[in-house]
Structure formats: structure tokens, C-alpha cells
MIVEX-912025 format. One record per residue: residue in three letters; x, y, z of N, C-alpha, C, O in turn. Coordinates in steps of 0.001 Angstrom, whole numbers, plus 500000, padded with zeros to 6 digits. Atoms other than C-alpha are relative to their C-alpha. Last residue first. Layout:
N
ALAXYZXYZXYZXYZ;...
END
This chain:
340
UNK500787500076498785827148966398962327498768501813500239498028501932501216;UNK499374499601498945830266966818960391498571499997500975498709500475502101;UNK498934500532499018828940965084957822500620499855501163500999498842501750;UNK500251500744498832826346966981957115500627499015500577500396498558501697;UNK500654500888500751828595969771955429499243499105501042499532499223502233;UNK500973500558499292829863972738957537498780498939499358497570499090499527;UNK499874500460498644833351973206956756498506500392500609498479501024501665;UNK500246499175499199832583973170952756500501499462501475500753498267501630;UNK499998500843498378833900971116949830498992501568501218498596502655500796;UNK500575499287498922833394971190946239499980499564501134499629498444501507;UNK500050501197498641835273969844943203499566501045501411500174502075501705;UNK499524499831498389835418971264939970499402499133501100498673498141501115;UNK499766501569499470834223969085936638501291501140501289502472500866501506;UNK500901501694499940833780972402934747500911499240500452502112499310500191;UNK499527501045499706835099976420934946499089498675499767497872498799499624;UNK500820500970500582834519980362933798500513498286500705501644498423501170;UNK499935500442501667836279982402935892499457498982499935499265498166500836;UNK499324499242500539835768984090939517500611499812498184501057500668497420;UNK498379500683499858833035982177940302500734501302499801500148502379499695;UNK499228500739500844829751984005940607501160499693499738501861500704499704;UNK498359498830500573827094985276942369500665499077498879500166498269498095;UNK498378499437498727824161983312944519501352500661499303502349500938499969;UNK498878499188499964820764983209942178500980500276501013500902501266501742;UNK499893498697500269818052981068943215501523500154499625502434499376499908;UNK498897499738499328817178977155942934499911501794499681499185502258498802;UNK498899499570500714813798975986942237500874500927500515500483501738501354;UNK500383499028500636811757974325945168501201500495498319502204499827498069;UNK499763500368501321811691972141947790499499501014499293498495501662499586;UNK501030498814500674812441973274951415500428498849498672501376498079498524;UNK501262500857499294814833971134953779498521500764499501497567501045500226;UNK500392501703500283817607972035951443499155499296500410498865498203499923;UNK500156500581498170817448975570951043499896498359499919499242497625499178;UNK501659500234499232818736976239947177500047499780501537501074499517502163;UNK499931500424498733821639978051945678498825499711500144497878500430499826;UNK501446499625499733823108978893942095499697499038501827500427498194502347;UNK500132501131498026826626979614941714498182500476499959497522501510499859;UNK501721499657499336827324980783937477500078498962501443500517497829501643;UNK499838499444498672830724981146935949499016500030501115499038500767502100;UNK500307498784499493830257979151932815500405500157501525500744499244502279;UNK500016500337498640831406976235930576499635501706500481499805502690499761;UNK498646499915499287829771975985927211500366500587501530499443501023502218;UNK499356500005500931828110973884928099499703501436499244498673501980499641;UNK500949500000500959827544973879931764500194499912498638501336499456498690;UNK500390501115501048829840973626934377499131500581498975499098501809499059;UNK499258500287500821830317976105937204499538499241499139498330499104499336;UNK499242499095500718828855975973940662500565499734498810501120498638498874;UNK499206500675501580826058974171942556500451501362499175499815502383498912;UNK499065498882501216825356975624946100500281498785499050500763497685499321;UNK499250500717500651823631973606948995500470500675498778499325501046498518;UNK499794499816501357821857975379951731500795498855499337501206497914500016;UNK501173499364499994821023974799955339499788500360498497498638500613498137;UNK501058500859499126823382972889957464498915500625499446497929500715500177;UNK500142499467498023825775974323954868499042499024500461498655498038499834;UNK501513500133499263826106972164951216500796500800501564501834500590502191;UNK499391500304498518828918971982948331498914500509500781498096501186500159;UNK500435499812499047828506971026944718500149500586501492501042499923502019;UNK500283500413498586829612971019941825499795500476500777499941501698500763;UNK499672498861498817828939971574937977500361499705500854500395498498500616;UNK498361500066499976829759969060934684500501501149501268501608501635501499;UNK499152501539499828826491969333933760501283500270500064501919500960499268;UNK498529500181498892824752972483935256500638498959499673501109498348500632;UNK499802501431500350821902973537932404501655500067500881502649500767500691;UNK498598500407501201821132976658933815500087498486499967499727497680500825;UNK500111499464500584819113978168936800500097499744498418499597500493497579;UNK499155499372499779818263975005938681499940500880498787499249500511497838;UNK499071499784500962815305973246939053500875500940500225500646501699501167;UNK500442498981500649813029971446941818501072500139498382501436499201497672;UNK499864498569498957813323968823944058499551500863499339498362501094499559;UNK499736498783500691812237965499942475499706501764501318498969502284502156;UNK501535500039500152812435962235944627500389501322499364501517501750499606;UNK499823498369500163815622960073944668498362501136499546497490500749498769;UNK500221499647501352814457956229945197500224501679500628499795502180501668;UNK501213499714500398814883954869949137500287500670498333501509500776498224;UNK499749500085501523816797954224951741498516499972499472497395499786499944;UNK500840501741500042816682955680955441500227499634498558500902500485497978;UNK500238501040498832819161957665957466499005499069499425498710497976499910;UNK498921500425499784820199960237954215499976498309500879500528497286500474;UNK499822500091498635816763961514953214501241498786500403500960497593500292;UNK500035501404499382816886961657949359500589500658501580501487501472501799;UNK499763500639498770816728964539946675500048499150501105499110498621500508;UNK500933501197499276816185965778943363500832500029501334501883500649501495;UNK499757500172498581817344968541941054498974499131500687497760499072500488;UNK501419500695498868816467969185937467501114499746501655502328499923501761;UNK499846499785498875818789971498935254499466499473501396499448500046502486;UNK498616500061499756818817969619932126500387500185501221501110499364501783;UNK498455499566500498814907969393932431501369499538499970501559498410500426;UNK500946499086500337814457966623932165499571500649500878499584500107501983;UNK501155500580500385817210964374933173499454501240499278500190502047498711;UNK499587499263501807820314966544934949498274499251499449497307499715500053;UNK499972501274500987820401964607938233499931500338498550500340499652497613;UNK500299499457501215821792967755940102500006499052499150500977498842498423;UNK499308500769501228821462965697943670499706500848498637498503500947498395;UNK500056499474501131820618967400947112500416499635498874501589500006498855;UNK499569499582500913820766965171950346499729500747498510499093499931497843;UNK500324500158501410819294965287953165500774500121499275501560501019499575;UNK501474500395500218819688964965957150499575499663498231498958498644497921;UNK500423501364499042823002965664957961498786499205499496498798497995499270;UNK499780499199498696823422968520955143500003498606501012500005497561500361;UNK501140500869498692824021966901952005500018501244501166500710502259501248;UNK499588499271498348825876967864948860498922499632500488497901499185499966;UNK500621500469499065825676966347944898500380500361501349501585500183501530;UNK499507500003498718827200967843941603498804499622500907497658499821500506;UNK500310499412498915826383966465938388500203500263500774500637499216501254;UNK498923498891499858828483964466935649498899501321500348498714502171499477;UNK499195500058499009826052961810935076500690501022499876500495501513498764;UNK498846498832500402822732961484933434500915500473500976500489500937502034;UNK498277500508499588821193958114934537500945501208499674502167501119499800;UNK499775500196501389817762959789935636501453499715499889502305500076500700;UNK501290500095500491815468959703939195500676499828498067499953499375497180;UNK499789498571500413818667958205941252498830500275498802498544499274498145;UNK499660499910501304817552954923942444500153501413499972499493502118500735;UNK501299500014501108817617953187945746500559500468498916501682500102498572;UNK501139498798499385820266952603948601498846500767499002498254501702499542;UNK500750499408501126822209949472947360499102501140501544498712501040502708;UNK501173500398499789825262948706949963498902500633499126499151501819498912;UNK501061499281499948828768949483949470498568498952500197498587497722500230;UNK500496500049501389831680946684950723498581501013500163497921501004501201;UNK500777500567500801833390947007953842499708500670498525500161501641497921;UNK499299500147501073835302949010956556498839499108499182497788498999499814;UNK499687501746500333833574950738959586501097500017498916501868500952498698;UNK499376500813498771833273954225960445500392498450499872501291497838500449;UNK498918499189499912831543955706957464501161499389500810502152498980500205;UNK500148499384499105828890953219956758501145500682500194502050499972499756;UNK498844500864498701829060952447953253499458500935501395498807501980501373;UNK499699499536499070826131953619950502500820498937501197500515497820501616;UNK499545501039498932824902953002947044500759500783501462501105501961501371;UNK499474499585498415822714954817944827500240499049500872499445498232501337;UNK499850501133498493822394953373941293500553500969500893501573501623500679;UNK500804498819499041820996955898938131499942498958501914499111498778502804;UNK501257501168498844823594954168936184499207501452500833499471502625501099;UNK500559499379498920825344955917932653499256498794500690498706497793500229;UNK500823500881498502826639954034930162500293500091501426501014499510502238;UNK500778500926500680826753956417927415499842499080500433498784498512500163;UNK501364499730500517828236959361928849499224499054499471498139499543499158;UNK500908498292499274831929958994928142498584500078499646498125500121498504;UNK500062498564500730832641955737926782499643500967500522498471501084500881;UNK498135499900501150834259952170928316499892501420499164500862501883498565;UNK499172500270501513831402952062930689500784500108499672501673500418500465;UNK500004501573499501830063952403934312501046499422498993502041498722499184;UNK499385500589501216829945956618934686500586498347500348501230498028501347;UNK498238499649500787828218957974937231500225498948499175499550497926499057;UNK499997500420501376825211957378939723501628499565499297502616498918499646;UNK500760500165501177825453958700943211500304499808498572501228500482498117;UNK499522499845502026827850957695945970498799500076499222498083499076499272;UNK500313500637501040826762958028949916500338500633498298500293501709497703;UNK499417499610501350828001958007953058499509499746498779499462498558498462;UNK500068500672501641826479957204956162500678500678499216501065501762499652;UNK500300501577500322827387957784959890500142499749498981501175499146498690;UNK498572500447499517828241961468960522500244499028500482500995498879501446;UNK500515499656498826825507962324957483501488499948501390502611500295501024;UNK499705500991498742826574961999954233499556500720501032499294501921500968;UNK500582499710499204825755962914950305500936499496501607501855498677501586;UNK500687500917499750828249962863947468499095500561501209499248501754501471;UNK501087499027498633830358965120945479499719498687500225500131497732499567;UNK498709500216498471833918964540943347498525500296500989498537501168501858;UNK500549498579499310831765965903939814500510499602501511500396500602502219;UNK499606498870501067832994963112937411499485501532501023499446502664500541;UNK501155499120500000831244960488939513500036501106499298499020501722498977;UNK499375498717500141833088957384937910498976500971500354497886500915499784;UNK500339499022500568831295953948939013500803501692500175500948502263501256;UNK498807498848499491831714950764940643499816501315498559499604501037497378;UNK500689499870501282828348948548941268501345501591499697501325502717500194;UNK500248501096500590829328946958944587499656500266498301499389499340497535;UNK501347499512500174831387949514945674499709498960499274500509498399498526;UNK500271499691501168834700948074947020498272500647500019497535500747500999;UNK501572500512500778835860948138950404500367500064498819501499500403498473;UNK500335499551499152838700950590952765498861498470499388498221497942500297;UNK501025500515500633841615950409951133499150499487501327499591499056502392;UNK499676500945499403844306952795953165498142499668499502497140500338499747;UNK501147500456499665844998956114951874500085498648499963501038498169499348;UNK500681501047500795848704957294952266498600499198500118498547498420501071;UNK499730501316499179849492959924955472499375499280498163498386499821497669;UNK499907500475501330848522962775956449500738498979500022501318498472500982;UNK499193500473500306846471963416959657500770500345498920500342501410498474;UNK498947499124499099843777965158960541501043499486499919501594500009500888;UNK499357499449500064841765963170957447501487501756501299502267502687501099;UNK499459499576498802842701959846958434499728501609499557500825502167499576;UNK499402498840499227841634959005954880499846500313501259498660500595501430;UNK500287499481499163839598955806952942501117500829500935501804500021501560;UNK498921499926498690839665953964950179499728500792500987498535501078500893;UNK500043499171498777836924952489948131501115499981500629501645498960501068;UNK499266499670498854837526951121944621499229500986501034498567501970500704;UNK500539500233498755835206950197942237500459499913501264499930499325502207;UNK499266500371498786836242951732939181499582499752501364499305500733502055;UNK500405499830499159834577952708935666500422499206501514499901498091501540;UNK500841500486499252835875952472932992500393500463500988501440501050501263;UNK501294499615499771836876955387931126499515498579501084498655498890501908;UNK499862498420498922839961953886929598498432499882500030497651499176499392;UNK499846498523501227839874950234928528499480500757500753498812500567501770;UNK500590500330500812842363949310929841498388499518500328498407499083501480;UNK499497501146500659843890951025932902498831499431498655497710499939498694;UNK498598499637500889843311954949933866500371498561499209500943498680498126;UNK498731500420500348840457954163935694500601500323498977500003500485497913;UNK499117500730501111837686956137936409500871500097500059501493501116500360;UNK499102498788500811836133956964940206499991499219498164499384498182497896;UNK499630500030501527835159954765942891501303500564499392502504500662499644;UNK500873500858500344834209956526946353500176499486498156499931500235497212;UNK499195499407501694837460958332947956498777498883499794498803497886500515;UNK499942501175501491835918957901951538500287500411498643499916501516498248;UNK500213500172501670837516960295954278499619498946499371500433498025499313;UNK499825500904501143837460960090958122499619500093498936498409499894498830;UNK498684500632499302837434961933961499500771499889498571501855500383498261;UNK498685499116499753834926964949961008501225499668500146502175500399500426;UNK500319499299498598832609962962958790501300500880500543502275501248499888;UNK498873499752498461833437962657955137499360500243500767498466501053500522;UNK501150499122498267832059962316951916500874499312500985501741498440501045;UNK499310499351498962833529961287948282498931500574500903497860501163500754;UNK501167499503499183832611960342944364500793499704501382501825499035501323;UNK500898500481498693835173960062942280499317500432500575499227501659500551;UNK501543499827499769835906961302938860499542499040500735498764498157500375;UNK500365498596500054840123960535938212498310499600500749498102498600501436;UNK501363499523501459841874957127938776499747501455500558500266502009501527;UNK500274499007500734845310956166940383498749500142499248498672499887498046;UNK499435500205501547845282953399942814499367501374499376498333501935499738;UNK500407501022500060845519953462946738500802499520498543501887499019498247;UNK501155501172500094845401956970947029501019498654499429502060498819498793;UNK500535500390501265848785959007947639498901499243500412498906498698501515;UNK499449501086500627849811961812950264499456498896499289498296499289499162;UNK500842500842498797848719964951951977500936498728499775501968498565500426;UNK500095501211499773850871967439950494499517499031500530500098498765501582;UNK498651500530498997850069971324950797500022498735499626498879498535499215;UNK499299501060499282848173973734948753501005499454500340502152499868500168;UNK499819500854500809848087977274948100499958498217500705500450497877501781;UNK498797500708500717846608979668950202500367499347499219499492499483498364;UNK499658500029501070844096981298952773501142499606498911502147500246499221;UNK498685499104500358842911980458955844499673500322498375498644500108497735;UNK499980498562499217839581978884957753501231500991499155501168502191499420;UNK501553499081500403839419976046955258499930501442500362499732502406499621;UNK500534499695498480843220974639955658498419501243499511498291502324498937;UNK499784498838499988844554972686952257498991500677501500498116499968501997;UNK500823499225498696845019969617951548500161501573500074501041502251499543;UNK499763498771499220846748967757948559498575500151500991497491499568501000;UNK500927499107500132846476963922946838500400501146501003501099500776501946;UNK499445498494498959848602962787944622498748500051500773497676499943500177;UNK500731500277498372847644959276943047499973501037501113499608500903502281;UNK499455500754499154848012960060939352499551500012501379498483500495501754;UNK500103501550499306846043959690936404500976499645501243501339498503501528;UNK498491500148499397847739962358933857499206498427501137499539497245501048;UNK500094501342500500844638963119931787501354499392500245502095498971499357;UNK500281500264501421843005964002934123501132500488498822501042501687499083;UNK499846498395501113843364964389937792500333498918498669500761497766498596;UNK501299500384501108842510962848941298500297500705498982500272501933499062;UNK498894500940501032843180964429944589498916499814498601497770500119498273;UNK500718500455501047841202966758947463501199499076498963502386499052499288;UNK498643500767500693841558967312950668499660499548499375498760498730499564;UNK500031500448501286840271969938952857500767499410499830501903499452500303;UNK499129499979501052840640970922956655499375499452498749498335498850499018;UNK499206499659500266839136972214959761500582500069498474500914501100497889;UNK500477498349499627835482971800960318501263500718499403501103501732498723;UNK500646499878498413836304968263957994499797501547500460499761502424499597;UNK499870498666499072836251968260954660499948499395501062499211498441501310;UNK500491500137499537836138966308950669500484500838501373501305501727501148;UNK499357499144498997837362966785947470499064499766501044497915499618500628;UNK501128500113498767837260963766944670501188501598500891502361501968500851;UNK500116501466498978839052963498941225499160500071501337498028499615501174;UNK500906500521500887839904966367938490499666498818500968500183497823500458;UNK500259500782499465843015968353940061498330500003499740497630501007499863;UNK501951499806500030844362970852937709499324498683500455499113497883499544;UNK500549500681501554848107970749939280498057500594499974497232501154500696;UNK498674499987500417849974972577942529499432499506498314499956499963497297;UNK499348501965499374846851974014943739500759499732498748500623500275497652;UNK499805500784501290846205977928943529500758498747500635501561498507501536;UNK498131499985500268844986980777946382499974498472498476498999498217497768;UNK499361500451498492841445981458947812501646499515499684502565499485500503;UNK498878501016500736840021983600944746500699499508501543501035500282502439;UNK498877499212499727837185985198945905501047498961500185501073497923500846;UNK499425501014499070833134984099944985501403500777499902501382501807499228;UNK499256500914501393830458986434943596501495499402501560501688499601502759;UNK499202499195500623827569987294946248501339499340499164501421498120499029;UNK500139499710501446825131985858948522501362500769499243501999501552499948;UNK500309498063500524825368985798952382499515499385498546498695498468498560;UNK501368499555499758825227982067954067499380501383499881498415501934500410;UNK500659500559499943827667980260952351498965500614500185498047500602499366;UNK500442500148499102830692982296952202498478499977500073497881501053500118;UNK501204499132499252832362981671949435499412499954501725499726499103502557;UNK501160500064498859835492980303948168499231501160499770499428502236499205;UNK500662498503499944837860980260944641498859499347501944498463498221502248;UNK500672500304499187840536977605944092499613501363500495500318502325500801;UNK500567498408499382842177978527940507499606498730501321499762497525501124;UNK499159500141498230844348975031939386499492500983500685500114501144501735;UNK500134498911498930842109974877936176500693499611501164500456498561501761;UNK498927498555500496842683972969932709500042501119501209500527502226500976;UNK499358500232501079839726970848934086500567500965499540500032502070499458;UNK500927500603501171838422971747937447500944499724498765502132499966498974;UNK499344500933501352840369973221940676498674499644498808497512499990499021;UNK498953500391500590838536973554943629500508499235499078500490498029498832;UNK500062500292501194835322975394944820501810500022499294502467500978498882;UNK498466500185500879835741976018948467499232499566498548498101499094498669;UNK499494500569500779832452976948950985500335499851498514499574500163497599;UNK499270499517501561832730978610953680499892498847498871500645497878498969;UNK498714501273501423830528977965956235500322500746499133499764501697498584;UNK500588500818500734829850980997958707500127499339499004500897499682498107;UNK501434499612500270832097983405959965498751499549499848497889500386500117;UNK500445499170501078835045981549959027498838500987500053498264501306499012;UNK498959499741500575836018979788962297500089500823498462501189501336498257;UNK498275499842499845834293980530964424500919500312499402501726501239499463;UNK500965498215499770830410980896962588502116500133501025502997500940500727;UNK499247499061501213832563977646961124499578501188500314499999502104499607;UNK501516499586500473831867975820964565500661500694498440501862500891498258;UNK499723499596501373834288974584967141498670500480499260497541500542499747;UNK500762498851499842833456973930970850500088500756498575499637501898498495;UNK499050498871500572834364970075970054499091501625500421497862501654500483;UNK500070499388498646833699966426971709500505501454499336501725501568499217;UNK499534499238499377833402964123968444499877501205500783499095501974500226;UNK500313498473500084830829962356968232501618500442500576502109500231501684;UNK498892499419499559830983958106968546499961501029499014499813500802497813;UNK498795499728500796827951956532967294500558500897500847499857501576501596;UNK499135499232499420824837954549968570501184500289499350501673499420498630;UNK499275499171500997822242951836968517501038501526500526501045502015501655;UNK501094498416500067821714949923971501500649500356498858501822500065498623;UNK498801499096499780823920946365970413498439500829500290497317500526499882;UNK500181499414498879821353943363970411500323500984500451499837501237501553;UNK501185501112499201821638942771966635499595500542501090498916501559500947;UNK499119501596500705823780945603965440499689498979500776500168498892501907;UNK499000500382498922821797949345966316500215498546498976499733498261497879;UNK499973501417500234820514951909963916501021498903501089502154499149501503;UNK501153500540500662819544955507964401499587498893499805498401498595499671;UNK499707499791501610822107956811967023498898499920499247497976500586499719;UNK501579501025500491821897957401970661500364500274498568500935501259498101;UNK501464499346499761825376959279971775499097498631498860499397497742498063;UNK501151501312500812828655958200972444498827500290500057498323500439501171;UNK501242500666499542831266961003973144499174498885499119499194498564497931;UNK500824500022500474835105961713971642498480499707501031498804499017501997;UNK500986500554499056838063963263972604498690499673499284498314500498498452;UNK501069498644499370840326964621969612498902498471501309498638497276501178;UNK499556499517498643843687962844968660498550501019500453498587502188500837;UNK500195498335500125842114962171965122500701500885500973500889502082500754;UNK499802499554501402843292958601964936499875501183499968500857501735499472;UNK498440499537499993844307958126968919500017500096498704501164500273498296;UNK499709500774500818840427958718969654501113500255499548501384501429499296;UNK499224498643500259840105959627973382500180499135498517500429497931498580;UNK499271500330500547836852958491974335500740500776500031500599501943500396;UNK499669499075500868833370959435976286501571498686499896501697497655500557;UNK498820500721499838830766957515977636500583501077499183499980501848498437;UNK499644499369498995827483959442977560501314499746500021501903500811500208;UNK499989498445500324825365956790975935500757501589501056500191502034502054;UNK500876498730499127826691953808977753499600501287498868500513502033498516;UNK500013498783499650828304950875975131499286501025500520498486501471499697;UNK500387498754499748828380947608975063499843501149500387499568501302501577;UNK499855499349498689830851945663973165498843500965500215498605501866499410;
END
């Protein structure tokens, strides 16, 4: 069907009005183009400026925030019902994260960005695994992968499902990834079109068969991933955030702390960013329209948020610090590039 730039919608999944604007890529003859949601929203609204959540990690139910575009140590935002180990992802409004170790089940909770609290019920994935990868526009969730819980443990899982998230509601299979993989750090890149999974765990052992494969779905659709180049080293259990435009990846390699990056709208090999303070394995992520924060992890585990600009390359600075030590948390913000 073709579509006017300008046209507007009412979409009965999100209940929000939508527009059609010029896009990047069109479908044979189609103009290119994507459906926007219609909003006066903003996080400078609704939080001040992004917030963003650091939730849960191994042996941890804490959920701590920040606010993105100051500096300073982070503030306990309330406690989730288990230590949730699996994917977290956002819209302006809400969080929702699942996924957990060494239990394996399908829960997944929400929780409201702008507030403060404990979580709430969303309802179950698909199939039970832990360390997915995850991104969101403002309508829709991908749960990317993960590891399985079924024989033999640790592999690696090629499931895609996908979330309503204004809704709740059971996730609803969405694809597979063609090359399926545990991300152990719940991050990914996206724009409010693409999505994308980096590296992670393939094997039957922790750490030892690692991929340095970037793949990517279109958000909006349904299907199978697509190759999008190479991550610069296979070391996995990193955090990863985007703004619209780029993404940030803690590929670990050489250094430990290395950082790379990739332009979202075209494909291509991960290119070296800079470094981070600390050896971050096992940290995550979460991104403004202007920063990207990696928190936590390291061995042994620590309290440390370091921050870079994302359309700048360089080594990362000093931003504060958790409220307790943590690894393999999960990071979201309400102004990722997702949301446009």
C-alpha cells in the first residue's frame, strides 16, 4: 500500500495516533517510510531529562536510576520481585524486563520510568532462557535470543519474541536469529526502525564460544535476523546502547575495557571507539540522545558508571556510582534511540 508522508493513524496496539514520515529504505516501488508516533512527551517532562534504570543483576533485586545528563552516584528506585538476569528494554513511559538464572523462568515485570517503586506483572516470554539481547521503539519490544535452560545448558538460543509494550499481555514469537546467541548483558542497539543483537554466547560453555556476529530485524515487521557485520572481538558479556543514529558496544578485546561502535541505518564491521575506565565484563548499558553509560561488572564486581558522548570518539569519563557493588544488570532509559 501506498502511503502519503503526512498521513496520520490511530494505532489500536499502543492506542496512540500515529504519522508517516520519509524514512531511509523503501520495498521495491514503495517510497520509503515509517509510522511515528504523534506525542508532546519528552523525558526533560517527564523526569527532567533521561533517566536511566539499572536493574537487578545476579543475586540482586536492587533497581538503582540516574539521571543521564548531570553526573553523580545513582539512587535506589525501589526492588523487583526476583534477581532478574535476561533482557530490559523502554519506551518514554515504561520498562520491562524478564529472564533469570538459575531458575529459567518466563516472568516478565514492568515498571513506570517517571516514578518510583517496585515492580508490577507484565506476563510470560515464549520460552524460558536467561542473557538476551533486546531494543525497542516506542510501540514494540524484541527479546533477542538468550540461553537456554534445555540440554545442554548454556546454549545458546535463537528465539525472537516480541512485546506490545503499553500493554501487558504474553510475548508473541516474532522470528528466529539466524546465528542464535546469549547476550548476558540484556543491551542492544536501535533506532525506531532497526534493532540490533551483538555477539554472545553460541556454545555449551561459558565464554568459550564466543561470536563477534551482528545481526539485525526490522522492528515493525516479523521475521528472521539479518547479518549486519562484525563486532571488532568475540568477548561477550558487555553492555551495548544506541541513540537513533549509533551505537556504543563494550567489546572487551584489547584492552579489557575497549569500546567500539556502528552507525545503526547502514551495515557494516564495529569500528574502535575508545576505552573505558575498568575492565567492564559483565557491565550494562543504557544511552540518552547523547550519552551512553556502562555500569557495574567487572571482576571482582564493582560499583563504577562510566560515560561517553556518542557522536564523539574517545575514552569514557567518570559518572558516580551504583549504590552496591553488581554484574550481568540490565539497562534501560526513556530516551534511547529507539524512541526516535
Amino acid at each position: 500500500m501506498s502511503v502519503t508522508p503526512g498521513a496520520i493513524r490511530f494505532n489500536t496496539d499502543s492506542m496512540k495516533l500515529e504519522y508517516f514520515r520519509i524514512g531511509t529504505a523503501g520495498i521495491g516501488t514503495l517510497a520509503a517510510g515509517e509510522w511515528v508516533q504523534l506525542t508532546t512527551d519528552s523525558p526533560d517532562i517527564q523526569t527532567g531529562g533521561t533517566r536511566g534504570v539499572i536493574v537487578c543483576g545476579r543475586g540482586e533485586t536492587g533497581i538503582d536510576y540516574v539521571n543521564m545528563s548531570t553526573t553523580g552516584n545513582a539512587i535506589s528506585f525501589g526492588t523487583a520481585t526476583d534477581d532478574y538476569e535476561g533482557f530490559a528494554l523502554a519506551s518514554r513511559t515504561r520498562g520491562v524486563f524478564g529472564g533469570n538464572f538459575p531458575h529459567y523462568t518466563t516472568n516478565m515485570k514492568f515498571i513506570t520510568i517517571s516514578s518510583t517503586g517496585n515492580d508490577t506483572t507484565f506476563g510470560d516470554m515464549t520460552v524460558a532462557r536467561r542473557s538476551m539481547g533486546s531494543c525497542a521503539n516506542s510501540t514494540r519490544g524484541v527479546l533477542m535470543g538468550g540461553l537456554s535452560n534445555t540440554s545442554p545448558s548454556y546454549a545458546g538460543s535463537n528465539v525472537l519474541d516480541y512485546i506490545t509494550i503499553a500493554s501487558t499481555g504474553d510475548a508473541v514469537n516474532f522470528g528466529d536469529l539466524y546465528s542464535g546467541a546469549g547476550n548476558h548483558t540484556g543491551g542492544g542497539w536501535a533506532s525506531s526502525t532497526r534493532g540490533i543483537h551483538l555477539c554472545g554466547t553460541t556454545g555449551t560453555t561459558p565464554n568459550t564460544s564466543s561470536t563477534n556476529i551482528i545481526q539485525y530485524v526490522t522492528i515493525s515487521t516479523l521475521g528472521n535476523s539479518a547479518d549486519f557485520g562484525d563486532a571488532q572481538s568475540t568477548t561477550s558479556n558487555r553492555g551495548s546502547s544506541s541513540n537513533s543514529v549509533r551505537g556504543i558496544h563494550g567489546d572487551g578485546g584489547s584492552p579489557v575495557g575497549a569500546l567500539s561502535y556502528g552507525t545503526i541505518a547502514t551495515l557494516g564491521n564495529a569500528i574502535d571507539f575508545g576505552d573505558l575506565l575498568y575492565d567492564a565484563a559483565y557491565s550494562t548499558s543504557a544511552a540518552s540522545s547523547t550519552r551512553s553509560i556502562f555500569a557495574g561488572g567487572g571482576t571482582p564486581n564493582v560499583d563504577t558508571i562510566n560515560y561517553v558522548q556518542i557522536m564523539s570518539t574517545g575514552n569514557a569519563v567518570d559518572f558516580g556510582n551504583l549504590t552496591g557493588t553488581r554484574r550481568l544488570s540490565m539497562g534501560i532509559s526513556n530516551g534511547h534511540g529507539g524512541l526516535g
